[in-house]
LUMFITOR-972155 format. One record per residue: x, y, z of N, C-alpha, C in turn; residue in three letters; residue number from 1. Coordinates in steps of 0.2 Angstrom, whole numbers, plus 5000, padded with zeros to 4 digits. Each point is the difference from the previous one (the first is absolute). Layout:
+------+------+------+-------+-------+-------+------+------+------+-----+-----+
| n_px | n_py | n_pz | ca_px | ca_py | ca_pz | c_px | c_py | c_pz |  aa |   i |
+------+------+------+-------+-------+-------+------+------+------+-----+-----+
|    X |    Y |    Z |     X |     Y |     Z |    X |    Y |    Z | ALA | NUM |
...
+------+------+------+-------+-------+-------+------+------+------+-----+-----+
END
This chain:
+------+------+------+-------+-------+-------+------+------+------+-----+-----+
| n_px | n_py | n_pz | ca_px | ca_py | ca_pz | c_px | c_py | c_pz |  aa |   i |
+------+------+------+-------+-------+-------+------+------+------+-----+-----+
| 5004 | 4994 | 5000 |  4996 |  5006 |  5000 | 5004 | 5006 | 5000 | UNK |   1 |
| 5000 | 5003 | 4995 |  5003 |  5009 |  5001 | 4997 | 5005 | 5003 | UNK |   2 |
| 5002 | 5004 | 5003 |  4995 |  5005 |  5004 | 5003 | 5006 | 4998 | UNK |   3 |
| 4996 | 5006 | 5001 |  5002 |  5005 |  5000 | 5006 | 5002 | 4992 | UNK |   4 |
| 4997 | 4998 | 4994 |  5003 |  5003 |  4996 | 4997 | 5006 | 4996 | UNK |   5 |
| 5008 | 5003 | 5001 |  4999 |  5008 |  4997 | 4998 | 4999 | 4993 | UNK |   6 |
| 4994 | 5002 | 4998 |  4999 |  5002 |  4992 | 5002 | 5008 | 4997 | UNK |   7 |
| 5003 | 5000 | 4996 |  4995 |  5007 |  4993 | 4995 | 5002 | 5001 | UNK |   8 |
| 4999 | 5004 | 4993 |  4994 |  5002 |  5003 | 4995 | 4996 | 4993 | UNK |   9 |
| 5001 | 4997 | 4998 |  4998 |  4994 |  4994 | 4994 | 5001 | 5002 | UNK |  10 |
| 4994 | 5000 | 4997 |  4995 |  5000 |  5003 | 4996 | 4993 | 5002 | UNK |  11 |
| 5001 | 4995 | 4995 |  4996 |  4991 |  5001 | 5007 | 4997 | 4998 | UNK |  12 |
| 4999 | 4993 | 5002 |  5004 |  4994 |  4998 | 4998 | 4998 | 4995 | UNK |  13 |
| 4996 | 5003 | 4996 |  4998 |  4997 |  4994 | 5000 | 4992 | 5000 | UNK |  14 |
| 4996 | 4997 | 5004 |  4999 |  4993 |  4999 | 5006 | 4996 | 5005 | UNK |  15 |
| 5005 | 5002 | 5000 |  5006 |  4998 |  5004 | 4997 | 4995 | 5007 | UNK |  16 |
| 4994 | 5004 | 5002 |  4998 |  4996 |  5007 | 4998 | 4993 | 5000 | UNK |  17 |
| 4997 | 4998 | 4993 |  5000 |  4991 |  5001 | 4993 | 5001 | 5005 | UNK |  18 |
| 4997 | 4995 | 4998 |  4995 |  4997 |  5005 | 5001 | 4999 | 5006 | UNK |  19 |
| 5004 | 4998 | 5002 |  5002 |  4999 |  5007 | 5001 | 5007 | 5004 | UNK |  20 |
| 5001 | 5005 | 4998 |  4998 |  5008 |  5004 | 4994 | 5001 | 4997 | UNK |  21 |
| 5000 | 5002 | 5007 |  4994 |  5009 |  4999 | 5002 | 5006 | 5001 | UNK |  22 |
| 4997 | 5004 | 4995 |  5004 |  5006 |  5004 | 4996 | 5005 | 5004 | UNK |  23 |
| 5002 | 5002 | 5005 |  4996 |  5005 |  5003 | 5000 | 5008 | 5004 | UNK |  24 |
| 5000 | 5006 | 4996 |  5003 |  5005 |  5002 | 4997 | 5000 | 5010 | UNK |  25 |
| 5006 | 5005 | 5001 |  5000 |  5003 |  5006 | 5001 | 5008 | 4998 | UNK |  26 |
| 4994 | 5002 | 5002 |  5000 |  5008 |  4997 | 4996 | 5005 | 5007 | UNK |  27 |
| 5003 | 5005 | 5002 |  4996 |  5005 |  5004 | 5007 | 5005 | 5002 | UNK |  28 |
| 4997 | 5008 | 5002 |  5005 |  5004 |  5000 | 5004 | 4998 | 5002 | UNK |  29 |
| 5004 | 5004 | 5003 |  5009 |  5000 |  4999 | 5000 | 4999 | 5009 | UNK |  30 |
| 5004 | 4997 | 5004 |  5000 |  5000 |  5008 | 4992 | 4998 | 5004 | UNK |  31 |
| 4997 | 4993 | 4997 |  4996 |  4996 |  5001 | 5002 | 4995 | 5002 | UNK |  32 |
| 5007 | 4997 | 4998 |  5001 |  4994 |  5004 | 5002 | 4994 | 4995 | UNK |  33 |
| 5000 | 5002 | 4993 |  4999 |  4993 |  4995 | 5005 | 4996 | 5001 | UNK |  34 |
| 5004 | 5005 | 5001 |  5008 |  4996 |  4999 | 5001 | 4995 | 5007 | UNK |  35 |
| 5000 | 5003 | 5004 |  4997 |  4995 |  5007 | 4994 | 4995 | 5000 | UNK |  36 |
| 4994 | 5001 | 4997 |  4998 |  4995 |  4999 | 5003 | 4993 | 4997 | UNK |  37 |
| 5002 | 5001 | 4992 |  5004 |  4996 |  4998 | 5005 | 4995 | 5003 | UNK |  38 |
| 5004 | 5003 | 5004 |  5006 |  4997 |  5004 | 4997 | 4996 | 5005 | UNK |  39 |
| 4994 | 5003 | 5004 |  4996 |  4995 |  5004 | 4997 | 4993 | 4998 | UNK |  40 |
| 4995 | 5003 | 4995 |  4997 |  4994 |  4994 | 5005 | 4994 | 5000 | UNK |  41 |
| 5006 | 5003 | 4997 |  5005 |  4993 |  4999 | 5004 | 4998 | 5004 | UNK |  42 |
| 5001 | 5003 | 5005 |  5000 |  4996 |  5006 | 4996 | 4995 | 5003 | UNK |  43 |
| 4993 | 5004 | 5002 |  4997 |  4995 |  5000 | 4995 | 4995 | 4997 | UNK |  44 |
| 5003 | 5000 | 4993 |  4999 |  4994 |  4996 | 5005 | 4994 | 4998 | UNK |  45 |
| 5008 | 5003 | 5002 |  5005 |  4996 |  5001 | 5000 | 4996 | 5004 | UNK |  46 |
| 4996 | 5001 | 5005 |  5000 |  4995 |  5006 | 4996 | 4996 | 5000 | UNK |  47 |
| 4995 | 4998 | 5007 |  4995 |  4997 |  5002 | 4996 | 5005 | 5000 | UNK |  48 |
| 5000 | 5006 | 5000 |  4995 |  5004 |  5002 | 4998 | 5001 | 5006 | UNK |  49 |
| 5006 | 4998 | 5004 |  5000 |  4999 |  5008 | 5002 | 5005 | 5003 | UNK |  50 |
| 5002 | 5003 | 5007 |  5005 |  5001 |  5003 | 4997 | 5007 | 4998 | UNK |  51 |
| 5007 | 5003 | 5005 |  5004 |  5009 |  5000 | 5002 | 5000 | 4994 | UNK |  52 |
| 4996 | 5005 | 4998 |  5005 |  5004 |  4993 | 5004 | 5004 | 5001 | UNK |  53 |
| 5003 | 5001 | 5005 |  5007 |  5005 |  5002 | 4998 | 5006 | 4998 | UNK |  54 |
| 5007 | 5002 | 5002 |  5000 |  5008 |  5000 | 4998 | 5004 | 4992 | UNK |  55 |
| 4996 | 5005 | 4999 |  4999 |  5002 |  4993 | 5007 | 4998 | 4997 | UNK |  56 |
| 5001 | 5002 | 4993 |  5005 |  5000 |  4998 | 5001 | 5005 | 4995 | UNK |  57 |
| 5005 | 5004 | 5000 |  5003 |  5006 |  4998 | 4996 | 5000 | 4992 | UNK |  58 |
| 4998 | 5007 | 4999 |  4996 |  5002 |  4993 | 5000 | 5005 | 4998 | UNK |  59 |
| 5000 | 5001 | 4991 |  5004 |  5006 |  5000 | 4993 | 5003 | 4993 | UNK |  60 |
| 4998 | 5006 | 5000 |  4995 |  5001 |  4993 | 5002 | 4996 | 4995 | UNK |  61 |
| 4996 | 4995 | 4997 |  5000 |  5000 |  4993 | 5000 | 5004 | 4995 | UNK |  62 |
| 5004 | 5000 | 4995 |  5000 |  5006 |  4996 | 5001 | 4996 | 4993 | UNK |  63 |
| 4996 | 4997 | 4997 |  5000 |  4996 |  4993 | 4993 | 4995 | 5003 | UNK |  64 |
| 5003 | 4993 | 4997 |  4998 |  4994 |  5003 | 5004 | 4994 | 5003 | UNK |  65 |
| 4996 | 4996 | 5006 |  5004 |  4995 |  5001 | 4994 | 4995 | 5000 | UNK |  66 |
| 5004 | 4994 | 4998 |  4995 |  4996 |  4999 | 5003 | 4991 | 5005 | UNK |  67 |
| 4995 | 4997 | 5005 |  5001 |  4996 |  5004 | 4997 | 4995 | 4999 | UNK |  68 |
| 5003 | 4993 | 5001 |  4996 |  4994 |  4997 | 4996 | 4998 | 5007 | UNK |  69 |
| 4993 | 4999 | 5002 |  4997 |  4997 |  5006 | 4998 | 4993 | 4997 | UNK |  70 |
| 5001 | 4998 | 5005 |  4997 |  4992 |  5001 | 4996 | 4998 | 5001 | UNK |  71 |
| 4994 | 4998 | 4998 |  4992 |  5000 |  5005 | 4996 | 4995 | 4998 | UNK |  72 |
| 4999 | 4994 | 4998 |  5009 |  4997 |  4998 | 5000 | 5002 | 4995 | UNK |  73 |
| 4994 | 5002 | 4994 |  5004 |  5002 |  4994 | 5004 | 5006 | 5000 | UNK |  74 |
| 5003 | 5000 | 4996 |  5007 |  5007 |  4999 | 4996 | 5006 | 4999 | UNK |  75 |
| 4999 | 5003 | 5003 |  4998 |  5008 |  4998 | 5007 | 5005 | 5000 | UNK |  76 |
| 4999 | 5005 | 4993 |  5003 |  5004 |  5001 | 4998 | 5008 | 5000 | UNK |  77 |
| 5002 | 5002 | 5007 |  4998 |  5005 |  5001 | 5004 | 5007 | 4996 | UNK |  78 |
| 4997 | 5003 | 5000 |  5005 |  5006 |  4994 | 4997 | 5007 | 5005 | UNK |  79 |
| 5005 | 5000 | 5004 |  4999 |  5008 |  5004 | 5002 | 5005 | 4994 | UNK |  80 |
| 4998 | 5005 | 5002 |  5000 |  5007 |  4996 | 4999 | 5007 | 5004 | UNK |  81 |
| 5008 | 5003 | 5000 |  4998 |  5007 |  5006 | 4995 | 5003 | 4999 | UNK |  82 |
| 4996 | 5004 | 5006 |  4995 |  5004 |  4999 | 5002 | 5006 | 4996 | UNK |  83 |
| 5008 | 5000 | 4998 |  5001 |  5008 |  4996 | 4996 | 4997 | 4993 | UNK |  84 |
| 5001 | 4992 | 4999 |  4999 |  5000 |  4993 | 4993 | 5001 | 4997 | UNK |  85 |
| 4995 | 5000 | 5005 |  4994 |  5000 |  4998 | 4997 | 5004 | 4994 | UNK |  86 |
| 5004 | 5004 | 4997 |  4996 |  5003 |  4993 | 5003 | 4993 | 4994 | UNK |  87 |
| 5004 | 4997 | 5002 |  5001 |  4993 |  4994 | 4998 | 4995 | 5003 | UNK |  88 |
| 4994 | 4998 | 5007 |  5001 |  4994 |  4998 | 4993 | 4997 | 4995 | UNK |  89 |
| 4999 | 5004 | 4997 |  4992 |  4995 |  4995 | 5007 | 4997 | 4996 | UNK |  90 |
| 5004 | 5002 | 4999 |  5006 |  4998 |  4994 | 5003 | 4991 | 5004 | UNK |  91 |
| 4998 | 5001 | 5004 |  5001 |  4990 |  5004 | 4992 | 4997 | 5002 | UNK |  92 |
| 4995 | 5003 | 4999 |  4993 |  4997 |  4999 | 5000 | 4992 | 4998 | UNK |  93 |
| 5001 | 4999 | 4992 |  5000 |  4996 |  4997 | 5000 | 4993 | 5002 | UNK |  94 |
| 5007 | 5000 | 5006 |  5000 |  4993 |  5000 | 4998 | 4998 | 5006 | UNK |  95 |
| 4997 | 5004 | 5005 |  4996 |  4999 |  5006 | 4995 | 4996 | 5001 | UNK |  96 |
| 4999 | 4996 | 5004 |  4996 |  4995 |  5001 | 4997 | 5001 | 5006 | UNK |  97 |
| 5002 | 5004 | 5005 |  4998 |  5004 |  5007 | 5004 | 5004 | 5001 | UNK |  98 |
| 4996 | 5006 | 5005 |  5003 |  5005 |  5003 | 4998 | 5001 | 5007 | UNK |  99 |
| 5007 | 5002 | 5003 |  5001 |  5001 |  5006 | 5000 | 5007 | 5001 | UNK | 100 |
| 4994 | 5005 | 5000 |  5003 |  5007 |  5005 | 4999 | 5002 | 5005 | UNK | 101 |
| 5006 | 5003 | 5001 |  5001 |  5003 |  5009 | 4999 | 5005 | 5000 | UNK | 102 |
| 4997 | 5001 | 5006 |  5000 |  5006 |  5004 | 5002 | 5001 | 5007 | UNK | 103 |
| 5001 | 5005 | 5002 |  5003 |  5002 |  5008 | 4995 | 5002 | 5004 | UNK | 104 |
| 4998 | 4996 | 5004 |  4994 |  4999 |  5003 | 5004 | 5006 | 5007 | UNK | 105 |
| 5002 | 5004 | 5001 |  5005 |  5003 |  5003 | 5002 | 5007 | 5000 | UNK | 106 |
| 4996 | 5001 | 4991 |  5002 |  5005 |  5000 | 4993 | 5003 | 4993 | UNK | 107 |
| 4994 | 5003 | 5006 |  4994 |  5003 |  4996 | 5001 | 5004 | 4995 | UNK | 108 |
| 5008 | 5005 | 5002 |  5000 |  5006 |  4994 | 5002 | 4997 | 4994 | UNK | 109 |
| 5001 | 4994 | 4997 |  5002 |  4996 |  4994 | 4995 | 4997 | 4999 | UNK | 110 |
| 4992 | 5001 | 5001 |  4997 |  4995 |  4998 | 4995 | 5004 | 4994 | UNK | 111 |
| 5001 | 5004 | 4999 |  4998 |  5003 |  4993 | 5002 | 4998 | 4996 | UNK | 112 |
| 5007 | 5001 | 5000 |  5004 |  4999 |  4996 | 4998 | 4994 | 4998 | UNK | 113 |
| 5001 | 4993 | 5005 |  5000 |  4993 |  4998 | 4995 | 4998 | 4998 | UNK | 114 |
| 4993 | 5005 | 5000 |  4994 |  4997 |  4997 | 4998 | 5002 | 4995 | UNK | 115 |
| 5006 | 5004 | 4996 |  4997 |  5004 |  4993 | 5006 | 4993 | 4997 | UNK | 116 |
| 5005 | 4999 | 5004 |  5005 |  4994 |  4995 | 4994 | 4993 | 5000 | UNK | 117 |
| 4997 | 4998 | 5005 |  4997 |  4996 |  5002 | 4994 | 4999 | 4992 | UNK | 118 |
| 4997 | 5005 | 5002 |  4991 |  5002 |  4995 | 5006 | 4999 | 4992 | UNK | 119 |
| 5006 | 5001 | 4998 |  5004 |  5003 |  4993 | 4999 | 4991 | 4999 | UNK | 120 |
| 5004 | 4997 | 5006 |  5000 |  4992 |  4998 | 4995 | 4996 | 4998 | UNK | 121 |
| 4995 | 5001 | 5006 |  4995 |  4998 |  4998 | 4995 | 5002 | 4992 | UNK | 122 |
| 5002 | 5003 | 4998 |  4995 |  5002 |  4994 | 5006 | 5000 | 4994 | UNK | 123 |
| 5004 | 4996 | 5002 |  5003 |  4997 |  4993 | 5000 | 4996 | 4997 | UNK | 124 |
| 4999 | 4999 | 4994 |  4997 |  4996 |  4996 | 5004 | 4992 | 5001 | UNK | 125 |
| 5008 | 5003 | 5000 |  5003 |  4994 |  4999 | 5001 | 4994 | 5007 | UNK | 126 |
| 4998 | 5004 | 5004 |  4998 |  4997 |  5007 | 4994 | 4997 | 5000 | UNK | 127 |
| 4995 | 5002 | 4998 |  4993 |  4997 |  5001 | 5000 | 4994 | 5003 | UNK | 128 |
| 5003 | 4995 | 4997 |  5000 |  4993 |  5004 | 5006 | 4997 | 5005 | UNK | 129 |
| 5003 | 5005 | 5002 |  5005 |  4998 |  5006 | 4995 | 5000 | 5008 | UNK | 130 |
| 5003 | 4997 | 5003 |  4997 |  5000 |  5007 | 5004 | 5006 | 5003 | UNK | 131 |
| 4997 | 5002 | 5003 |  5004 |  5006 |  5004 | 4999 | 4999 | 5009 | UNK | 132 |
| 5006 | 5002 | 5002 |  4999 |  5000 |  5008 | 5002 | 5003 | 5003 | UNK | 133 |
| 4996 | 5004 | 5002 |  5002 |  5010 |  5004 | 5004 | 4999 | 5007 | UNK | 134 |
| 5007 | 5000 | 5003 |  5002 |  4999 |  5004 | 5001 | 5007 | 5005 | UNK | 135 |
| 4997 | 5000 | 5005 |  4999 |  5007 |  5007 | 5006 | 4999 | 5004 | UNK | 136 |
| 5007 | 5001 | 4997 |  5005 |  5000 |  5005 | 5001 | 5004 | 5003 | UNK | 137 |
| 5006 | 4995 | 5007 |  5001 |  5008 |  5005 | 4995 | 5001 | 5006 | UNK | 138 |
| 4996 | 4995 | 4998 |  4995 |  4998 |  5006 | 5002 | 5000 | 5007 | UNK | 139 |
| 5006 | 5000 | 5000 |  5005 |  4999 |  5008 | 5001 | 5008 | 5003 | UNK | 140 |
| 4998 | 5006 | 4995 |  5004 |  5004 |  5002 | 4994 | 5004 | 5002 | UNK | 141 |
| 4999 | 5005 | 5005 |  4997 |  5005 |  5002 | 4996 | 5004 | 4994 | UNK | 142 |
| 4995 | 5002 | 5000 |  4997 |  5004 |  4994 | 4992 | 5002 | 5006 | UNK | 143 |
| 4998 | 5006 | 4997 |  4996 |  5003 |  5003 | 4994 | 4997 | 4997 | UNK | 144 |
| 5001 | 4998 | 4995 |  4992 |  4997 |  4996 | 5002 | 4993 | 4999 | UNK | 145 |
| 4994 | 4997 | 5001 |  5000 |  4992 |  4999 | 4999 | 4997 | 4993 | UNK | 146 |
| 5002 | 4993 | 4999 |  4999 |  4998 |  4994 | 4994 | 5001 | 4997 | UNK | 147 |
| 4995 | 4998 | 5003 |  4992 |  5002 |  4999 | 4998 | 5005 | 4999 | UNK | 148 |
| 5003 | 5007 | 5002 |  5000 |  5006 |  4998 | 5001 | 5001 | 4993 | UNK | 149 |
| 5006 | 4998 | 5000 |  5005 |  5002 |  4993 | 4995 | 4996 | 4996 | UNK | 150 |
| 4999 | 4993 | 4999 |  4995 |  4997 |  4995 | 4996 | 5004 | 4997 | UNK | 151 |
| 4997 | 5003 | 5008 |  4991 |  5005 |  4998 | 5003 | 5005 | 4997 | UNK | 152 |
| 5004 | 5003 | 5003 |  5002 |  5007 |  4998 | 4999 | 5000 | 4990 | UNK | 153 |
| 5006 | 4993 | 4998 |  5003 |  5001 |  4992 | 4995 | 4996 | 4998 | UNK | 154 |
| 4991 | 4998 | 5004 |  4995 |  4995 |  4996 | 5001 | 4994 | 4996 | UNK | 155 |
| 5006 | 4997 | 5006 |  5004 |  4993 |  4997 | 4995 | 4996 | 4996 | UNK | 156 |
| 4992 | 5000 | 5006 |  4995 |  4994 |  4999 | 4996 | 5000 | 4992 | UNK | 157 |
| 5000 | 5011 | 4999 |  4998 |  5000 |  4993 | 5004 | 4996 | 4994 | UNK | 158 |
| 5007 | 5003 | 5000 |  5005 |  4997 |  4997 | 4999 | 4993 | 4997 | UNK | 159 |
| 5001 | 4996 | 5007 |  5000 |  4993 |  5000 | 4993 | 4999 | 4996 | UNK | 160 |
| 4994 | 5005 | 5002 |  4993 |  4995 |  4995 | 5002 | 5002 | 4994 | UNK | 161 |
| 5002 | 5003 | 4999 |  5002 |  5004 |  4991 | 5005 | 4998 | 4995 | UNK | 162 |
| 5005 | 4996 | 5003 |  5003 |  4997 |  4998 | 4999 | 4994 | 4995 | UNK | 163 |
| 5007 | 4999 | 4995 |  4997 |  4996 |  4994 | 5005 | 4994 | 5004 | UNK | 164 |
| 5005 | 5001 | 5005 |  5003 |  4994 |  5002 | 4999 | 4998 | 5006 | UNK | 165 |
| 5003 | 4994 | 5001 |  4996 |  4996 |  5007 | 5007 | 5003 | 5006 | UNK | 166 |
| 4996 | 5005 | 5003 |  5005 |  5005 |  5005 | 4998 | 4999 | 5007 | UNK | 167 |
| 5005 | 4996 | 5005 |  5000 |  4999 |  5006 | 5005 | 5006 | 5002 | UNK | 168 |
| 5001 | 5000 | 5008 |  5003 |  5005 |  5004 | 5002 | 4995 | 5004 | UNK | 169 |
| 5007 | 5000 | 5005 |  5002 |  4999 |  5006 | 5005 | 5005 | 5005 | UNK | 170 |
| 4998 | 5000 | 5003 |  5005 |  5004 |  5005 | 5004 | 4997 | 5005 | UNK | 171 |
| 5007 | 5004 | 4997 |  5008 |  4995 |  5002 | 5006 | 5007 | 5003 | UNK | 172 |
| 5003 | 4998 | 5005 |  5007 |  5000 |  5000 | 5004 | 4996 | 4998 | UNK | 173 |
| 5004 | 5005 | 4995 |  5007 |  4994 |  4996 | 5006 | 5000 | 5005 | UNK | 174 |
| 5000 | 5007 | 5004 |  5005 |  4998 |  5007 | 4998 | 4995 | 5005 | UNK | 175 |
| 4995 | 4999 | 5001 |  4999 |  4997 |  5005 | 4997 | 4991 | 4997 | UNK | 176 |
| 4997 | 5002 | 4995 |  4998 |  4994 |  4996 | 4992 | 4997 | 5002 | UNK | 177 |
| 4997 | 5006 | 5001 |  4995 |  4999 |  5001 | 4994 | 5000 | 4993 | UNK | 178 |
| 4998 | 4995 | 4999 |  4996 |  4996 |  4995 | 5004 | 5002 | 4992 | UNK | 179 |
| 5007 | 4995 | 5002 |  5002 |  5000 |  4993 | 4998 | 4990 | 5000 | UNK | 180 |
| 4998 | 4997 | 5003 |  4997 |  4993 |  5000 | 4994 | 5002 | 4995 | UNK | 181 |
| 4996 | 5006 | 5002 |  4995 |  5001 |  4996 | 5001 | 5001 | 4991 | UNK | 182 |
| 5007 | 5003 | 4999 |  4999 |  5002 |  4994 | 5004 | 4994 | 4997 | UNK | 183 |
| 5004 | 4997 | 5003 |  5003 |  4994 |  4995 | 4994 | 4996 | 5000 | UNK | 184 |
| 4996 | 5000 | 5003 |  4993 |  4993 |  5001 | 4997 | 5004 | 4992 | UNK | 185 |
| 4998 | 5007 | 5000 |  4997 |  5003 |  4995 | 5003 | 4998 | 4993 | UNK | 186 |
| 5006 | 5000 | 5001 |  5004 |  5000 |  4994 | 5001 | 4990 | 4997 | UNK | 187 |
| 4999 | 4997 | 5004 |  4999 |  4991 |  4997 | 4993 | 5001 | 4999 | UNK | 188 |
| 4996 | 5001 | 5003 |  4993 |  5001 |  4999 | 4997 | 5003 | 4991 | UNK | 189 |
| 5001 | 5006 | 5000 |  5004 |  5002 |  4994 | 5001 | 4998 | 4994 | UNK | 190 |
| 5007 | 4997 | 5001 |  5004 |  4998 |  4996 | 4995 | 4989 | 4997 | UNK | 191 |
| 4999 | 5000 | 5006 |  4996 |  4993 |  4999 | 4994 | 5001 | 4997 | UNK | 192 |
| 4996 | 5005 | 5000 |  4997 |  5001 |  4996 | 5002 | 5002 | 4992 | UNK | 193 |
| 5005 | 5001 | 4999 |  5002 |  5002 |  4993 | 5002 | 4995 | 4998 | UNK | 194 |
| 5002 | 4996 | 5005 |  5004 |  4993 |  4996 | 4995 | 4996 | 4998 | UNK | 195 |
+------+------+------+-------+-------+-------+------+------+------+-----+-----+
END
């Protein structure tokens, strides 16, 4: 399994992925945590899925893409993408089979911003049939507004009925590792469905 490799900015594999991957963006602003989620995921898919995930582990902005092989057990490849690059990413649409966006459950004065990136993803054509799954990071940290707040606030519930994809939500700390069980569960589930 390779992890963590640095790509170009190529926009697809043109077919390179082979049956046995799927690929699946990881997209939301910049200092949401993708890159940390990543390093978690495969952690804890390397193992049992048991145990202390130890200390975070050192992360630095994404600035291009990085793409990471999960095991669940089929091979998912993740394709991170920094929040600066958000005006190219419909140019990596194509080969997506799900989408994982983040948001900073942490931080309310970003949540405009992530619900106009959110609503752009949504109402793209070349998504239409991806699964998507709205990740509330940062859950760990202090915030004057609740999860439940921030939903009603950006009308998550409208969203979700409006949608042409099948859009779930979970609420996770990647530092702490609070419901990353859930998304890797997401992600075979998913993935078993497509296969």
């Amino acid at each position: 399994m390779r992890a963590g490799r640095r790509a170009g900015l190529a926009p697809s594999y043109g077919g390179r992925l082979g049956s046995a991957a799927v690929m699946c963006l990881l997209l939301g602003p910049a200092g949401v945590g993708k890159t940390l989620l990543v390093k978690r995921l495969l952690k804890l898919s390397s193992g049992d899925g048991k145990g202390d995930l130890g200390d975070p582990p050192p992360t630095r902005p994404t600035v291009g893409t990085d793409l990471t092989d999960i095991v669940v057990p089929r091979r998912v490849t993740v394709r991170e993408l920094g929040g600066c690059m958000g005006p190219i990413w419909p140019s990596y649409y194509g080969s997506c089979r799900c989408l994982l966006f983040m948001m900073d459950a942490a931080n309310p004065t970003q949540l405009s911003a992530s619900c106009v990136q959110l609503l752009g993803l949504l109402s793209a054509e070349e998504l239409a049939g991806a699964s998507v799954l709205i990740l509330f990071n940062k859950i760990d940290l202090p915030c004057y507004m609740t999860v439940e707040e921030m939903k009603s606030l950006m009308r998550l519930p409208d969203i979700i009925a409006s949608a042409r994809q099948n859009v779930s939500t979970v609420e996770i700390s990647a530092r702490r590792g609070t419901g990353l069980a859930a998304v890797l569960r997401w992600l075979q589930d998913t993935h078993r469905a497509d296969g």
